[in-house]
Structure formats: structure tokens, C-alpha cells
N, C-alpha and C positions, 0 to 999 in steps of 0.2 A: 645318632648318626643321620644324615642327610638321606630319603629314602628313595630322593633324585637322583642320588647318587650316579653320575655317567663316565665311562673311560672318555668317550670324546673330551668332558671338558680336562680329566686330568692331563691327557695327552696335552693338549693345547696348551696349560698350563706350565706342563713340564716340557713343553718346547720354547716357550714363550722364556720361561727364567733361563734357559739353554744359551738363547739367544742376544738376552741381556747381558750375561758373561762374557760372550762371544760373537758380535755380530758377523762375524761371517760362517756362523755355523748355520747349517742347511735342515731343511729337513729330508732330504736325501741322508744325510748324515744320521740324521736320529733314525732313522729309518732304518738302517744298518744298526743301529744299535739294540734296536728292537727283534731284530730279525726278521721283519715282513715289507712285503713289497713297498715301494716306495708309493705307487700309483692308490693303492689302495689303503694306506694310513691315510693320504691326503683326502680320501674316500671321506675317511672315520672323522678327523679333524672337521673337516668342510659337513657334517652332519650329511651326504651323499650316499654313507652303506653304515647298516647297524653293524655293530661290534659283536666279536663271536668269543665264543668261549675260548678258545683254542689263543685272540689275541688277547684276552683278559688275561691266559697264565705267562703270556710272555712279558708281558706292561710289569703284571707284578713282579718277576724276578728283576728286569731290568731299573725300576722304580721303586723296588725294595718297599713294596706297600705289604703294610702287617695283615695277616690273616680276616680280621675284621671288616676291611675296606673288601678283601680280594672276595668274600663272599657275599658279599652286597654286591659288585659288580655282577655277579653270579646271578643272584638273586634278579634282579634286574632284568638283565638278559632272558633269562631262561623265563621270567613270569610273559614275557613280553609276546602273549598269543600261543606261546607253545606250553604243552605237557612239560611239567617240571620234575615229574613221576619218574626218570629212568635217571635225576641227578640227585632228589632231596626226597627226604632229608637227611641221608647216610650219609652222604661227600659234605653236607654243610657240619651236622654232627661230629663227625671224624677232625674236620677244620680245628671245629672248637677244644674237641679232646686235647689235640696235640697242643694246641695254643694256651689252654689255662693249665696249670700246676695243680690245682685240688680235683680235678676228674684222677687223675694217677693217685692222689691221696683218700680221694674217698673209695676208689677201684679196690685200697692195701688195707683200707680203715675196717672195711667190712668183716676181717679176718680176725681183728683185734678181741679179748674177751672181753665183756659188757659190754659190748657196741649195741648203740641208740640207732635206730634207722631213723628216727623225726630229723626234720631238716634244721630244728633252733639246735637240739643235738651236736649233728654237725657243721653247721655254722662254729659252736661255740668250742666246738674240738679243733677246729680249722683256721680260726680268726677272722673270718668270712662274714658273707650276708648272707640272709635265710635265706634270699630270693637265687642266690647264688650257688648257693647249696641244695633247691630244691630242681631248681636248673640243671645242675650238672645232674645229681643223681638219675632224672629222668632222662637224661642225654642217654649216661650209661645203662639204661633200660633198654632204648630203644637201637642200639647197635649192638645190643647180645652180649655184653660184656658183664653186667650183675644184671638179679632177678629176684625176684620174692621168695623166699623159703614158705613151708608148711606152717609155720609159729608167726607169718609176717615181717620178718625181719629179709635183713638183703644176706646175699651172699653171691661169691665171684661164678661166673657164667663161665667165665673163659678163664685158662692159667695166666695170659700175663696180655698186659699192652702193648704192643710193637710199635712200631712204624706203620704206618696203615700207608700202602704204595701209589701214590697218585702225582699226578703231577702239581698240585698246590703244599704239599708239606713244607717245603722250603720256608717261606715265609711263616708260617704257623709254628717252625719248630723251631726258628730263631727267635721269634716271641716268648715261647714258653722256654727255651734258655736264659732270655735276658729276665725275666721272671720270677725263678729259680737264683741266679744269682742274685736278684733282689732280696730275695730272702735267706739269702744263706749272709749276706750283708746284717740285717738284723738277727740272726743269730750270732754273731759274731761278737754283736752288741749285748743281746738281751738273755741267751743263754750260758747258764755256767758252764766252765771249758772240761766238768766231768763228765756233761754231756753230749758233749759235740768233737767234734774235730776238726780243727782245721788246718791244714800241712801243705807242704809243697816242696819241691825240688826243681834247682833250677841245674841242665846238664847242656852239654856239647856234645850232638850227631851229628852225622853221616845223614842229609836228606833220605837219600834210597832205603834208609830203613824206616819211613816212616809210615806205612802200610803193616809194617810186622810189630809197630809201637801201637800201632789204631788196632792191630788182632787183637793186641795181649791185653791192652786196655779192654776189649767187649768181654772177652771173654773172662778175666777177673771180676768184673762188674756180676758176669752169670753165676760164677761159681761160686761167690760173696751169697746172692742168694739162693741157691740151689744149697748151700747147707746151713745159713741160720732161718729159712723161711719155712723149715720143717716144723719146728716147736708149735705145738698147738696152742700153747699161753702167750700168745704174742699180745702185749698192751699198749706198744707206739709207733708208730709210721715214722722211717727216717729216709731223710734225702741223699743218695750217695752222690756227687755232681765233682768229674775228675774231670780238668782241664787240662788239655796238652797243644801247649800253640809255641810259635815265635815269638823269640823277642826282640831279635833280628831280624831285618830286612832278607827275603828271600831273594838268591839268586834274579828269579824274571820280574820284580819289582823295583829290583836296580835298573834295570835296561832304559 
């Protein structure tokens, strides 16, 4: 990745193709889309005021930039004369947790019986790279989530992985969804159907219940493992990944 990496030039760019589409789209208009002053984008664009944190997470939501980009903007920023101490490397950490799929598998792997703590180990349990596998492990070192046992081996720090609350998850956690689906894509393919599962249901609701279809879903999901994650011989990591969307046009998408 680019280590120039600057929102001014993506801004300009992504006003510039805006523009192309539509010549008579403003940047007053992008401006609105963005949600920050007009006076002061043109600030950013014209290289007249550095860029802040604050409009780095709105560019990312609006630009749908993947977690990778939005923490190099970050990065960037924050190295830029000032203490990066009160941002990194938890909030960058946390970024990448949510973003890759093998930090939640090696988080589960650790519980498994005869688990390897060496990273070709896990690489080679995971389908990974070492470099990847040695990466993450010490990611989840350093956010308190696994630690070293007595004997050298790892074991979990904390009971489970959440949602870490900030305002960059968004884009990280649509990453590490499309991810997940990649891989359930080759299972689909590559493992036999005595081991996996793959199902679906397609129904007709009532919109207004779709808050009390998002409960029932978490809370299935918890109490799936809240009673098979007791067994102390557990020997494989699985992914449970239930989707519930439209497949219909919504009401305010017709409009």
C-alpha cells in the first residue's frame, strides 16, 4: 500500500469521477454527502487545511473505503508531528481483528486439544501464511484477548470477541463479512456436506418485525455456543455465518 497514502487526493478523485458522471454535480453537493462543511472540504481538496480524524471516518463510510485504506489514512494523520500514543496501536489492532477471519479462528483454535502455538502450526491448520499467522497471534497478544500459559502455549485472555465500539468498525466489519462468505463459498466446494452445512429459508414478513428477527438471530447464535463450547475436547473451529436480508426492494428504495 501506498505509504503517501492522503484523503485529499482520494477526495479529489472521488469528486473528480462524481463529476464526470455528472457535470453539473457541485462540490457543494459532495460536500453534503460527506457531511462537513462545504468551506472546509474545499480547504482539504485545495491542500489549504490538513485532514482530521474525525473527516477520515466520515470519507470512509461515505467512500465505502475497506478498513486497510481507512487505517493508513489514520496512520498518516496522526504520525503527522503529533503523539500517536492515545490512538495506536489498540484502535489500529482492533481495525484489523474485525477485518481478517483467522484472528476469531485462531482466538477458538487456542481451546482446541493438541493445539500447536508455532505460527507454520497455525498457518497450516488455517490455510494461511506464517507471516499471517504470526501477525495475527501477536495482534491478539497485544489487545488482551490470548496470552502465554505456564507450559508456553496460548490460551484465551478474554471469554469471547465482540464488537470493539468505535467509530471505524463499519467498514472492517463489512470486509471481514465478505471474507467469511468467501470461505464458506469454498466449503461449499471443497468440504464434504457431513461436515458442513449449508441451508437457507426464503419467507414473507411484516418489515416492523425485523428488530425482533435481528434479536432472535443473536441470541441463537449465543446460546449455540453457550452449550456446545463447554466440552473440553473440542478439536475444530467452525464458522456459523446466518444471513437474513432482502430480496425484495424495500419500501424507501422504491421512492
Amino acid at each position: 500500500m501506498d505509504n503517501n497514502l492522503s484523503l485529499k487526493e482520494l477526495l479529489s478523485d472521488e469528486f473528480e469521477k462524481r463529476r464526470r458522471k455528472n457535470p453539473t454535480y457541485s462540490l457543494r453537493t459532495f460536500s453534503q454527502s460527506l457531511d462537513v462543511d462545504h468551506s472546509t472540504l474545499s480547504k482539504i481538496i485545495r491542500g489549504k487545511r490538513k485532514t482530521t480524524r474525525k473527516m477520515v471516518v466520515k470519507a470512509a463510510k461515505e467512500l465505502h473505503l475497506d478498513s486497510e485504506i481507512t487505517t493508513k489514512l489514520l496512520e498518516n494523520i496522526l504520525s503527522d508531528g503529533r503523539s500517536i500514543a492515545r490512538f495506536s496501536p489498540l484502535s489500529f489492532d482492533h481495525i484489523k481483528i474485525l477485518a481478517e477471519w483467522f484472528h476469531y479462528a485462531i482466538f477458538e483454535l487456542v481451546n482446541t486439544k493438541n493445539f500447536d502455538p508455532h505460527p507454520k502450526a497455525i498457518a497450516l491448520q488455517l490455510d494461511i501464511t506464517i507471516d499471517e499467522a504470526k501477525d495475527a497471534v501477536e495482534r491478539l497478544k497485544r489487545v488482551g484477548l490470548i496470552e502465554e500459559n505456564s507450559s508456553g502455549s496460548l490460551k484465551q485472555a478474554s471469554k469471547n470477541i465482540t464488537t470493539f465500539r468505535n467509530e471505524f468498525t463499519t467498514p472492517a466489519l463489512k470486509l471481514l463479512q465478505k471474507k467469511l462468505m468467501e470461505r464458506s463459498l469454498r466449503a461449499l466446494e471443497e468440504i464434504p456436506l457431513e461436515l458442513r452445512d449449508h441451508s437457507g429459508m426464503t419467507m414473507s414478513i411484516n418489515s416492523k418485525y425485523l428488530k425482533e428477527v435481528k434479536l432472535r438471530i443473536k441470541n441463537f447464535r449465543r446460546a449455540l455456543c453457550d452449550e456446545f463450547q463447554v466440552d473440553t475436547e473440542r478439536d475444530s473451529v467452525y464458522q456459523l455465518a446466518v444471513s437474513f436480508f432482502p430480496l425484495t426492494k424495500m419500501d424507501k428504495e422504491l421512492e
